[in-house]
Residue frames as qw, qx, qy, qz and C-alpha x, y, z in Angstrom:
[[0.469, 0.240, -0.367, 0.767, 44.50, 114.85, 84.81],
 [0.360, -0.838, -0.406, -0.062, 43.53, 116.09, 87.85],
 [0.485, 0.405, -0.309, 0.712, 45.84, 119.03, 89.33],
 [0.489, -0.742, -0.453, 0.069, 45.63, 119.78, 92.86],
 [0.438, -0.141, -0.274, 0.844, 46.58, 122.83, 94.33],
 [0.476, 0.687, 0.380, 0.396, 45.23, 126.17, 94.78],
 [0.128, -0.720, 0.565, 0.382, 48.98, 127.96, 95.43],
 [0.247, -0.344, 0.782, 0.457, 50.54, 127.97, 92.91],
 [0.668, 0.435, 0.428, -0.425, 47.82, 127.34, 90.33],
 [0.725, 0.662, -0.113, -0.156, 49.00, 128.58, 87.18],
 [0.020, 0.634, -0.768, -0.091, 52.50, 127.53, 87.63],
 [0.559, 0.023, 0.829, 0.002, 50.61, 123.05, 87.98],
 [0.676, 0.464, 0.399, -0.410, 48.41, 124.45, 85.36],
 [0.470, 0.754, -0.123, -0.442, 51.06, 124.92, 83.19],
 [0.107, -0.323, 0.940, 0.017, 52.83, 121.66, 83.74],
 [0.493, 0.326, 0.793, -0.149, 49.44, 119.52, 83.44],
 [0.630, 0.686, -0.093, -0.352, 48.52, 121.72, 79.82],
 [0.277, 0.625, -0.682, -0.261, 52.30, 120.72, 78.45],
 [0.210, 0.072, 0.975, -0.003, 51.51, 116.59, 79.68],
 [0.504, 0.449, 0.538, -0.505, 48.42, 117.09, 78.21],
 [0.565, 0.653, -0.374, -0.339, 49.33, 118.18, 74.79],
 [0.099, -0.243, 0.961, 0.084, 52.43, 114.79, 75.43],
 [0.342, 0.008, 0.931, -0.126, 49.64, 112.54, 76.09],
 [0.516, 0.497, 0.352, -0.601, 46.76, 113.76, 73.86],
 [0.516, 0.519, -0.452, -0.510, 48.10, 113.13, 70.62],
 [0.354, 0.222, -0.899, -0.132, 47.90, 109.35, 71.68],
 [0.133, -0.461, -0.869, 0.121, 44.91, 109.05, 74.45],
 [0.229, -0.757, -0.449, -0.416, 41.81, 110.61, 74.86],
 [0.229, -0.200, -0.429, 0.851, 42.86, 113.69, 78.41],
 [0.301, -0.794, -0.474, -0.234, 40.45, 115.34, 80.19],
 [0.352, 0.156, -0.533, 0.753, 42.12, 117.78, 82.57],
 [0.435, -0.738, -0.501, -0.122, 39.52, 118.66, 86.01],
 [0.312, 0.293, -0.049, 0.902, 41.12, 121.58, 86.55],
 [0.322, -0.667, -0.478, -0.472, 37.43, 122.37, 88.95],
 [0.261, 0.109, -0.753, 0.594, 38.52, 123.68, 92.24],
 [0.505, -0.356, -0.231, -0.752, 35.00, 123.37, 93.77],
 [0.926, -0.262, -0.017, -0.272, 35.02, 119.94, 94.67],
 [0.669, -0.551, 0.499, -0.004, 36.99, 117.89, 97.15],
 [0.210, 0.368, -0.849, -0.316, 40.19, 115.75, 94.80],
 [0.167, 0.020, 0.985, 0.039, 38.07, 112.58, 96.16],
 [0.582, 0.546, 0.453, -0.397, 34.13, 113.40, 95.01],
 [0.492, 0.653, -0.511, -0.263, 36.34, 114.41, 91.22],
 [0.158, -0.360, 0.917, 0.066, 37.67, 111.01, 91.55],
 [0.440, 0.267, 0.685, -0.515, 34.28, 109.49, 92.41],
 [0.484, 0.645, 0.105, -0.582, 32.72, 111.15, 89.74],
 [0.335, 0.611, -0.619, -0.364, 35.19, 110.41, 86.90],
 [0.082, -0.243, 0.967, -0.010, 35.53, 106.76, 88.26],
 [0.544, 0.411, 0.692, -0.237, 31.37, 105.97, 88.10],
 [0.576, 0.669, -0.132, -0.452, 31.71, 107.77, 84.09],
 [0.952, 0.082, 0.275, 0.106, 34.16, 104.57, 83.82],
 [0.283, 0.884, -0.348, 0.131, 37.76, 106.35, 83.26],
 [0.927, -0.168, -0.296, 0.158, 40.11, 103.89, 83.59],
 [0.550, 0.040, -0.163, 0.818, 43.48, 106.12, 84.68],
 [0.005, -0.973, -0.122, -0.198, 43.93, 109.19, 86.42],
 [0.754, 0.196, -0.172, 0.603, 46.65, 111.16, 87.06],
 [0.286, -0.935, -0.189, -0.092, 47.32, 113.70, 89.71],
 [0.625, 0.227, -0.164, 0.729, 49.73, 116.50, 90.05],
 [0.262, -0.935, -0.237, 0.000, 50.24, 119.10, 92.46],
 [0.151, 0.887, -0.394, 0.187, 53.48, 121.71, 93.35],
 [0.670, -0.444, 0.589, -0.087, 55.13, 118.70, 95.82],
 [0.848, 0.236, 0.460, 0.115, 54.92, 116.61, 92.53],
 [0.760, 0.620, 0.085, 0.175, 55.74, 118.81, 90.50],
 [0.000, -0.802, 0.587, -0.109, 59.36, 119.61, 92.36],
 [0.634, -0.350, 0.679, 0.123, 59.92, 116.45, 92.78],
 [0.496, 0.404, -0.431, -0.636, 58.95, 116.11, 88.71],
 [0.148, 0.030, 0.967, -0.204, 56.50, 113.13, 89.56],
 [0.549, -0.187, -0.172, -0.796, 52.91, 112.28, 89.09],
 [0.526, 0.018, 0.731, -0.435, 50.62, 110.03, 90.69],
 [0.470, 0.077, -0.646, -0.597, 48.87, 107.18, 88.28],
 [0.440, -0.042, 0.556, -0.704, 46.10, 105.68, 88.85],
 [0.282, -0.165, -0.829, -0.455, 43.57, 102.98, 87.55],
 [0.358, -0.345, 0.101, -0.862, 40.17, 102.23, 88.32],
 [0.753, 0.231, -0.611, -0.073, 40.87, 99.14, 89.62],
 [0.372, -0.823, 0.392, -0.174, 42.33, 100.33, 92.59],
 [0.922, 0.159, -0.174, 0.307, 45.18, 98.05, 91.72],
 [0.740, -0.014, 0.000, 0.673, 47.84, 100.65, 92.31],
 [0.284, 0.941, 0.089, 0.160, 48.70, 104.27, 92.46],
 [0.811, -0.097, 0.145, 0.558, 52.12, 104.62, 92.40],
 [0.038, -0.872, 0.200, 0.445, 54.47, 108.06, 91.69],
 [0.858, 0.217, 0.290, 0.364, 55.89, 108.02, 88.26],
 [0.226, -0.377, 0.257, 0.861, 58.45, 110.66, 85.99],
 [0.497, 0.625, 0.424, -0.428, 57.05, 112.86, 84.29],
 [0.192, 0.543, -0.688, -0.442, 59.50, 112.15, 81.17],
 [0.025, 0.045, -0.995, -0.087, 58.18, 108.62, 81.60],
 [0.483, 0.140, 0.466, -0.728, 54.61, 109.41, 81.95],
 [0.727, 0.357, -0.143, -0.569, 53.09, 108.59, 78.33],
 [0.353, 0.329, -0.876, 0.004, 54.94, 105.33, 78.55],
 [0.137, -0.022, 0.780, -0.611, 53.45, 104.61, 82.09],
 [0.428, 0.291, 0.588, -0.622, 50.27, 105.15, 81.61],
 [0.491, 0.381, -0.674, -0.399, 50.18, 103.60, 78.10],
 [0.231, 0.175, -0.953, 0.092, 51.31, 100.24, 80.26],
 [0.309, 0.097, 0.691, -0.647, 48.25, 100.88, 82.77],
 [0.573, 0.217, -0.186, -0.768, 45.93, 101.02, 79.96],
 [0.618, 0.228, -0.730, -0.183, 46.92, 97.78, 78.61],
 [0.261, 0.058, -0.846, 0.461, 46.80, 96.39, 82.14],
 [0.426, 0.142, 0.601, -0.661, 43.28, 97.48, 83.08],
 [0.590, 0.382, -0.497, -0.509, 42.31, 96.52, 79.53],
 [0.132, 0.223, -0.941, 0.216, 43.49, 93.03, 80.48],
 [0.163, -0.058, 0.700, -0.693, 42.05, 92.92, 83.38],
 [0.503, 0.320, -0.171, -0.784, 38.83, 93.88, 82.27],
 [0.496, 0.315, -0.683, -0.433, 38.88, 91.77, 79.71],
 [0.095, 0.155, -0.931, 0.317, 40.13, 88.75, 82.06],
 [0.292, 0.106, 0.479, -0.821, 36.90, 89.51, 84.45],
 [0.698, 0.266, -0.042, -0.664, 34.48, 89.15, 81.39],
 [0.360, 0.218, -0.891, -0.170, 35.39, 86.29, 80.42],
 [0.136, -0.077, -0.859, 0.487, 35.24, 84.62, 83.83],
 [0.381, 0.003, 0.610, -0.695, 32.00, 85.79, 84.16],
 [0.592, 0.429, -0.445, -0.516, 30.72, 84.96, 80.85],
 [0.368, 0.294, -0.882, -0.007, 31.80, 81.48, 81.73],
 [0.161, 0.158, 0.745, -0.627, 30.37, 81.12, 85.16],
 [0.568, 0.393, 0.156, -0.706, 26.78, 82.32, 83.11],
 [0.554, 0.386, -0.466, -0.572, 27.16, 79.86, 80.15],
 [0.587, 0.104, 0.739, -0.314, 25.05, 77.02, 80.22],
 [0.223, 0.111, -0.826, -0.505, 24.33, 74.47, 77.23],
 [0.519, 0.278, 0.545, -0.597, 20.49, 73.79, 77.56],
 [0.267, 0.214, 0.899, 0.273, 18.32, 71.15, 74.88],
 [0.243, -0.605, -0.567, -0.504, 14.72, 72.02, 75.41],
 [0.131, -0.538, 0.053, -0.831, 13.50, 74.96, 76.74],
 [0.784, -0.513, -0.161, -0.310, 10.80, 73.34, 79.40],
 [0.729, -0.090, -0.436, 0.520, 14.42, 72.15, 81.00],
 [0.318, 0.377, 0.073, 0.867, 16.31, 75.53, 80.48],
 [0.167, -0.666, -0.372, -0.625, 13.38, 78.27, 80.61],
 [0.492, -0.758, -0.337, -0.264, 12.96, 78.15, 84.41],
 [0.637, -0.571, -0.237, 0.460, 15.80, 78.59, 85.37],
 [0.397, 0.298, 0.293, 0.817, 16.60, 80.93, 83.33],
 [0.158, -0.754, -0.403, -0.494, 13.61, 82.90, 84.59],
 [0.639, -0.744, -0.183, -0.066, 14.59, 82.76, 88.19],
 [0.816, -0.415, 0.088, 0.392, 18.29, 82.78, 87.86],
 [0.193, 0.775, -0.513, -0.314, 19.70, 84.60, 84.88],
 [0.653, -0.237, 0.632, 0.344, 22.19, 83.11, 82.98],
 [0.398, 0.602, -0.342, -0.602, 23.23, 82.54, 79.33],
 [0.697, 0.011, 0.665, -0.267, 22.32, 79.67, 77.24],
 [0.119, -0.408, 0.775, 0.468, 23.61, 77.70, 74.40],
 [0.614, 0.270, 0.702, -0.238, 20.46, 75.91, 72.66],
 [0.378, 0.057, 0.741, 0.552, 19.53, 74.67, 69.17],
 [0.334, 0.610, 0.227, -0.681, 17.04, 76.54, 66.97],
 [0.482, 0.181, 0.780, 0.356, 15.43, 75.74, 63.81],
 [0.037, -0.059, 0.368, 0.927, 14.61, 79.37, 62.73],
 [0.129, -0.560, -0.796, -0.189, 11.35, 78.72, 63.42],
 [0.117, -0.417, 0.284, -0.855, 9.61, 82.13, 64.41],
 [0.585, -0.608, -0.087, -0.530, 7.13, 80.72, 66.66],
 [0.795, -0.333, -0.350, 0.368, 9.83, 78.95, 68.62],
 [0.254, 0.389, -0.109, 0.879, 11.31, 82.12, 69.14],
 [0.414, -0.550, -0.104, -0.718, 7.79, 83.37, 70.30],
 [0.853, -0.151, -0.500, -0.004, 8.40, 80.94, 73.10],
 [0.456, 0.367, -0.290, 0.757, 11.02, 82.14, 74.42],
 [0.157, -0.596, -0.015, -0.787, 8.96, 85.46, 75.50],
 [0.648, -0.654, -0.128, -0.367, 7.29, 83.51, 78.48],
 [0.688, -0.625, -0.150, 0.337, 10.08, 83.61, 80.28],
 [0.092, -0.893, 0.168, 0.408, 11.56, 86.87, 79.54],
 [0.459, -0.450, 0.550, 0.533, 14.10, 85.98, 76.62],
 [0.645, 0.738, -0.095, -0.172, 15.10, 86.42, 73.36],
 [0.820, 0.341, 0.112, 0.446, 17.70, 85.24, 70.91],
 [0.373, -0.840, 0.131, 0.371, 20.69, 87.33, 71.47],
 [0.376, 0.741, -0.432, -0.350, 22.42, 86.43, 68.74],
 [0.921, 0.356, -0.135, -0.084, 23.38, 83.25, 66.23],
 [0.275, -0.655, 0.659, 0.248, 26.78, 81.21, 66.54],
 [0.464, 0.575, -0.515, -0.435, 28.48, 79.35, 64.15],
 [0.193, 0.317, -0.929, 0.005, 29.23, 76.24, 65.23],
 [0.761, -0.132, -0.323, -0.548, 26.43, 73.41, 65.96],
 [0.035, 0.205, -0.922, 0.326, 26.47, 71.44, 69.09],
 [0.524, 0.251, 0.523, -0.624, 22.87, 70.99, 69.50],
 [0.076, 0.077, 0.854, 0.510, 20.89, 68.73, 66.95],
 [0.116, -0.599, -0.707, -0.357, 17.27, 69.69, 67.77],
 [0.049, -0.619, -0.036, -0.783, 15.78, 72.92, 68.23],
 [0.068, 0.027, 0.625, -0.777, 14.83, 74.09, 71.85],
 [0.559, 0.103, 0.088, -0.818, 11.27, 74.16, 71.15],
 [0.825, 0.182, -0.189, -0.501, 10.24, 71.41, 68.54],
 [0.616, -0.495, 0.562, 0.242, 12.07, 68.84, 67.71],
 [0.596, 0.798, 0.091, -0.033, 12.90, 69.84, 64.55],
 [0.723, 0.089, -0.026, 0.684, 16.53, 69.12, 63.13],
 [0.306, -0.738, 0.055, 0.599, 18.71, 72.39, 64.43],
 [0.562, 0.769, 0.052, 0.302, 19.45, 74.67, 61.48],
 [0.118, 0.756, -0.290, 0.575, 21.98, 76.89, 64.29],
 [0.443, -0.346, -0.538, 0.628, 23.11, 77.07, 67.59],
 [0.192, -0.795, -0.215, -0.533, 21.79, 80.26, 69.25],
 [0.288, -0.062, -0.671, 0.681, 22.65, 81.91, 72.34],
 [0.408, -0.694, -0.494, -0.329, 19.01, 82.66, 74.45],
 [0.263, -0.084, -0.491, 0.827, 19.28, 85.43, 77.74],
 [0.095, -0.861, -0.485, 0.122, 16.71, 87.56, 79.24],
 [0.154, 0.578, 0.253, 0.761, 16.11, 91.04, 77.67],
 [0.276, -0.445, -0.408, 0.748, 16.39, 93.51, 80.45]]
């Protein structure tokens, strides 16, 4: 919650404490209540710590008995009631949540690549990034393989599309997803 004003101070502060208690007892509220800094560098700030909503009230809002909502999406910011706030910004959640969500996927896709044997794989992997679907036969020194081009096993999946390990050619025991270790 960000309240802007500083006429009238205690009279937003004491409208942004009473939405605070509304909204706290179902999301996490911060209220920046700092008049030091400019409303946009407190945006800034709050928006690189990865807060997904913000809400701003000032005395103009709070006769008209509005708030501003935000995301960090810049999808929208839009004047809602402030009887309807914890509803509102309930709906944004779920909607940058989404979003989000949506995004990873899509990139997650774009990066996944199904790769045999490594000597295919490996270089581009070194020069390009990506994520990579390959068999593994639990062998540590195919693992140790990996290393010369920056990666490691990220972690085991269940299903088996791959019949012989990236390294040997030793029957797959797993599938395996392989990325570079930052």
């Amino acid at each position: 919650l960000f309240p802007y004003t500083t006429l009238f101070r205690s009279a937003v502060l004491d409208v942004v404490q009473k939405m605070r208690a509304k909204l706290s007892s179902v999301v996490r509220v911060h209220v920046d209540a700092d008049d030091q800094l400019t409303p946009g560098a407190k945006f800034f700030a709050w928006e690189l710590k990865g807060v997904p909503v913000r809400i701003e009230i000032g005395p103009r809002d709070i006769a008209s008995g509005t708030a501003m909502i935000a995301d960090r999406l810049g999808t929208s910011k839009s004047a809602v009631a402030i009887d309807q706030l914890l509803e509102s910004v309930l709906a944004r959640l779920d909607l940058v949540h989404n979003k989000l969500l949506e995004q990873a996927q899509e990139r997650v896709k774009t990066w996944w690549k199904i790769g045999n044997k490594l000597s295919e794989f490996g270089p581009e992997l070194d020069t390009k990034n990506g994520i990579y679907q390959t068999g593994w036969c639990r062998n540590a020194v195919c693992e140790q393989q990996l290393r010369q081009y920056k990666a490691t096993v990220r972690c085991l999946i269940e299903q088996s599309t791959c019949a012989q390990c990236f390294a040997c050619d030793s029957q797959s025991v797993s599938d395996i997803i392989v990325a570079k270790a930052y």
